[in-house]
C-alpha positions as CSV (number, residue, x, y, z in Angstrom):
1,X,-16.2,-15.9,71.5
2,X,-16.1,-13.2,74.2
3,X,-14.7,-10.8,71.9
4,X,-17.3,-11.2,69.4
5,X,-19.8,-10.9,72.3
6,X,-18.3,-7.5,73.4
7,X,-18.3,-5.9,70.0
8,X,-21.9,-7.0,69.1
9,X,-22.6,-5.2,72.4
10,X,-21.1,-2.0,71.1
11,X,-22.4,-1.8,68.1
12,X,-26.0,-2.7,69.6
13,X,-24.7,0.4,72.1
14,X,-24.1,2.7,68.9
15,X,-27.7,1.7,67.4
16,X,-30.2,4.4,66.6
17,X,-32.7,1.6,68.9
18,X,-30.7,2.8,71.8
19,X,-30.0,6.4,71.4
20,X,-31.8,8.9,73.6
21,X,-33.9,11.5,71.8
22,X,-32.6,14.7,72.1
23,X,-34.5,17.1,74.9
24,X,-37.6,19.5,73.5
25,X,-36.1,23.0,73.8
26,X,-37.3,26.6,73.4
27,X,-35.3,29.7,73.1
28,X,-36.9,33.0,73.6
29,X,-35.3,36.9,73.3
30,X,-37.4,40.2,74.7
31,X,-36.2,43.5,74.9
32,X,-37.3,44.8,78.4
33,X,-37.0,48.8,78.8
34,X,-37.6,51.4,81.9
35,X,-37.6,55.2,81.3
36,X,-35.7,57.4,83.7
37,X,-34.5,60.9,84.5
38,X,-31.1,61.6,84.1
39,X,-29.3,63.3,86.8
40,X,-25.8,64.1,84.6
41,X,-25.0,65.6,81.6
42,X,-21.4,65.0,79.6
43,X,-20.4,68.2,77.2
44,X,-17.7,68.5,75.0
45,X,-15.9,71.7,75.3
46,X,-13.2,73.2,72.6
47,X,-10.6,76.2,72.2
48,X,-9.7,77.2,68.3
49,X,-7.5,79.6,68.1
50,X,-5.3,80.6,64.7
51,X,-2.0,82.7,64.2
52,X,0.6,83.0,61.7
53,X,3.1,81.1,63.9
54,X,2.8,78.0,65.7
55,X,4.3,79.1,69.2
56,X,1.7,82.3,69.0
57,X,-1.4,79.8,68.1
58,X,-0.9,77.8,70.9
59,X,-0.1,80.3,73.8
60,X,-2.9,82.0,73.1
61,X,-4.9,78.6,73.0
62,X,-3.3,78.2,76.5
63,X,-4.5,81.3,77.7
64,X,-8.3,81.0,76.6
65,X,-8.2,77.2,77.7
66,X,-6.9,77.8,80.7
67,X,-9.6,80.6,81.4
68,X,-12.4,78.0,80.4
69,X,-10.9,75.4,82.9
70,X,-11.1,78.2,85.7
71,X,-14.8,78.9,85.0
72,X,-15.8,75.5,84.9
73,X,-13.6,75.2,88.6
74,X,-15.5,78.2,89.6
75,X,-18.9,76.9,88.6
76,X,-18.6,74.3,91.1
77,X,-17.4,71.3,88.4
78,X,-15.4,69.0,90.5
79,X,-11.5,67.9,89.2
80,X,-12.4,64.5,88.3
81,X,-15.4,66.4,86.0
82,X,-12.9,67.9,84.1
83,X,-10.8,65.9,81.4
84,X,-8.5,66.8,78.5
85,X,-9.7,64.6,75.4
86,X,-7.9,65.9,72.8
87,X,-5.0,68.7,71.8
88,X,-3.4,69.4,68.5
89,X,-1.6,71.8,66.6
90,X,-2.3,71.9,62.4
91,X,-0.6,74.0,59.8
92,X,-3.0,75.9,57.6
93,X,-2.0,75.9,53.6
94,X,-3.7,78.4,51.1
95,X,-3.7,76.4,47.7
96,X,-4.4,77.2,43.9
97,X,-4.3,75.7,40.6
98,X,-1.1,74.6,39.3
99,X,0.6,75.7,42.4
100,X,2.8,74.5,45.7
101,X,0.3,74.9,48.8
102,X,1.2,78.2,50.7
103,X,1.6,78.4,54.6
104,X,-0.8,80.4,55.9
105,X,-0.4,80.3,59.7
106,X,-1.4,77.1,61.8
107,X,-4.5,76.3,63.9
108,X,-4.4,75.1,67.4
109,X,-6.9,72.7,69.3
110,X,-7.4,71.6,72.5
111,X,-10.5,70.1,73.7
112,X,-12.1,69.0,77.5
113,X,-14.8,66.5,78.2
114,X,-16.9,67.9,81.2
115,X,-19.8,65.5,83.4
116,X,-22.0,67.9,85.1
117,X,-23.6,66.8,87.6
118,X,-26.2,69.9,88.2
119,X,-28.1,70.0,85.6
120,X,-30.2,73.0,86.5
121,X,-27.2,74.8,85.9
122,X,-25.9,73.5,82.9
123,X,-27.1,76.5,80.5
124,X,-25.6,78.5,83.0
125,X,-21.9,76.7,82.7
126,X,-22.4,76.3,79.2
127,X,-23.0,80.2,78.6
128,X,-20.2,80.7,81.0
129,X,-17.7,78.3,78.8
130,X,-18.7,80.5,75.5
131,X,-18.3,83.8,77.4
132,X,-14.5,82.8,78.7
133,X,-13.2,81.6,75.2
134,X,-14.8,78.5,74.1
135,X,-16.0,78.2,70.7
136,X,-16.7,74.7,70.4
137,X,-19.9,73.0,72.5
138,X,-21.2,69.7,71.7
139,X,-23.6,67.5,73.5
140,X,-24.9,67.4,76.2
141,X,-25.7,64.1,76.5
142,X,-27.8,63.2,79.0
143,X,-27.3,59.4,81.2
144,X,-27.8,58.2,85.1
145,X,-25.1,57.8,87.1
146,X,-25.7,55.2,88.9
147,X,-27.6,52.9,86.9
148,X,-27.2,49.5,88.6
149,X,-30.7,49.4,90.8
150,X,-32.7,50.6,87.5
151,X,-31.3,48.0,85.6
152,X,-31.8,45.3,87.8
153,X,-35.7,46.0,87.5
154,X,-35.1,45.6,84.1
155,X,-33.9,42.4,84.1
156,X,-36.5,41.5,86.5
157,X,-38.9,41.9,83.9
158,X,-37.5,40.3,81.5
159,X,-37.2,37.2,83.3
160,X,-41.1,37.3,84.0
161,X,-41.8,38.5,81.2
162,X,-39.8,35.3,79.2
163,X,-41.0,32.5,81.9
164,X,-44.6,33.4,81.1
165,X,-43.7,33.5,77.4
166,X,-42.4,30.0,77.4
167,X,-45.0,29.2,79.8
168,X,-48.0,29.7,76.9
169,X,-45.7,28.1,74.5
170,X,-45.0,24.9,76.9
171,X,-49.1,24.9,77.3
172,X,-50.0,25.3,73.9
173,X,-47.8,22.6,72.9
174,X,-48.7,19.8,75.6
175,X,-45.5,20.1,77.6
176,X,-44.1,21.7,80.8
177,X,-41.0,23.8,81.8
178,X,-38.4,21.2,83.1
179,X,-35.6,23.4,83.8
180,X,-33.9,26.9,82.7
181,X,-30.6,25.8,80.8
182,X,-28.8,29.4,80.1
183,X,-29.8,32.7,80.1
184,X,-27.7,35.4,78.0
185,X,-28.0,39.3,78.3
186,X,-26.6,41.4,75.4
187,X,-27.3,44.8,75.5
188,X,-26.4,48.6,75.5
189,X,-28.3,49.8,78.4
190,X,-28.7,53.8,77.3
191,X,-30.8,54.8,75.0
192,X,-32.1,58.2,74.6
193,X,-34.8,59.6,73.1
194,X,-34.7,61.8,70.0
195,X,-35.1,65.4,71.0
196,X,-33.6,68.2,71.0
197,X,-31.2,68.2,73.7
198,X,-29.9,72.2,74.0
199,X,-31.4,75.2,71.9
200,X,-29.7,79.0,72.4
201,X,-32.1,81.3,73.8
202,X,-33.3,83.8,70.6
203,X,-34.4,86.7,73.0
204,X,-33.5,89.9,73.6
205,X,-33.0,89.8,77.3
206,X,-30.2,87.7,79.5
207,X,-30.8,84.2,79.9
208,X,-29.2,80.8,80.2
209,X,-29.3,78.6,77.5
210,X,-32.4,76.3,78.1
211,X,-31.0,72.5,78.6
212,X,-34.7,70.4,78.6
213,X,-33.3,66.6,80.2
214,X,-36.1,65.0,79.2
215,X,-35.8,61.0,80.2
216,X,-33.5,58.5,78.9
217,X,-34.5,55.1,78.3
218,X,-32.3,51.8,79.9
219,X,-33.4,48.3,78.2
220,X,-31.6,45.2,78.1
221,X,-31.7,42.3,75.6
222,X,-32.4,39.1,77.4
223,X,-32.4,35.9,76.1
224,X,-33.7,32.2,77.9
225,X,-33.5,28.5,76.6
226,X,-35.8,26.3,78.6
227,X,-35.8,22.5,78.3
228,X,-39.2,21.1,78.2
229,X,-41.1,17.9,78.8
């Protein structure tokens, strides 16, 4: 008789009558954004150079590169500013129709990534690279530093702006906030603004190139489930 009593008690346990309703939830995203100057600037900086012989391609690649390191030392560019990202050495093939390829000579590459950190002087650095044997530029592309204080008034208001958010929702519906349950942030805090970021000076006279900053913006994507009641 006891067992009966205990399994009528279980399955009165595993009744819909007695299951709790599951909590009212709400889940809402924003996209919270704060525009900034940038104080640095990362370039891309390259040496091409091509000879019949491999040996003769890259010494003179050597040579140039090694002149383009020196100005960006002499320009005030700190060590740790100055990286290698990429070096390689390509044969060069002539072909035709219906024939074998033909060595031509081989083409030697060797590329630096540069962060400057003055950017009133960047058209000045960047003139300087050309003019010591660069003849590759790319970027610059402009970021902060030190981002963490910015961002943290981001996410500042994203969290007001979501509380109020689900505030008006919680109203409109006849509950209240009981509680926060998670909060997520997904995001790729840089994002700059379309412009042109460097354009060569077309006058007659000496000048740097013009590098215009501009501002940059840094958003988050923020995300908050609240449980209501």
């Amino acid at each position: 008789m006891k067992k009966m009593l205990a399994a009528a008690l279980a399955l009165a346990a595993l009744s819909p009558l007695h299951a709790q309703a599951a909590p009212a939830t709400l889940t809402l995203s924003t996209e919270a954004r704060l525009s900034a100057v940038p104080d640095v600037a990362d370039i891309g900086a390259g040496v091409v150079t091509s000879a019949k012989d491999a040996n003769a391609a890259m010494t003179e690649n050597a040579s140039r590169m090694s002149a383009v390191i020196a100005a960006l030392r002499k320009s005030g560019v700190a060590e740790r500013d100055i990286q290698t990202s990429g070096l390689n050495l390509q044969p060069q093939y002539r072909y035709g129709n219906n024939v074998p390829p033909v060595l031509t000579g081989y083409q030697a590459n060797n590329r630096v990534s540069v962060t400057l950190r003055d950017l009133k002087g960047a058209g000045r650095i960047i003139d300087t690279l050309v003019a010591q044997g660069a003849n590759q530029i790319d970027g610059p592309t402009f970021r902060v530093d030190k981002p963490e204080a910015l961002l943290d008034q981001v996410r500042q208001q994203a969290i007001k702006t979501l509380r109020a958010r689900a505030d008006l929702y919680a109203t409109a519906a006849g509950l209240r906030i009981k509680r926060i349950t998670a909060i997520a942030e997904n995001n790729n805090p840089f994002t700059p603004r379309p412009q042109p970021m460097m354009a060569m000076a077309m006058r007659a006279e000496k000048a740097d190139s013009p590098v215009a900053p501009g501002e940059i913006d840094l958003s988050l994507n923020v995300s908050m489930t609240f449980e209501l009641e």
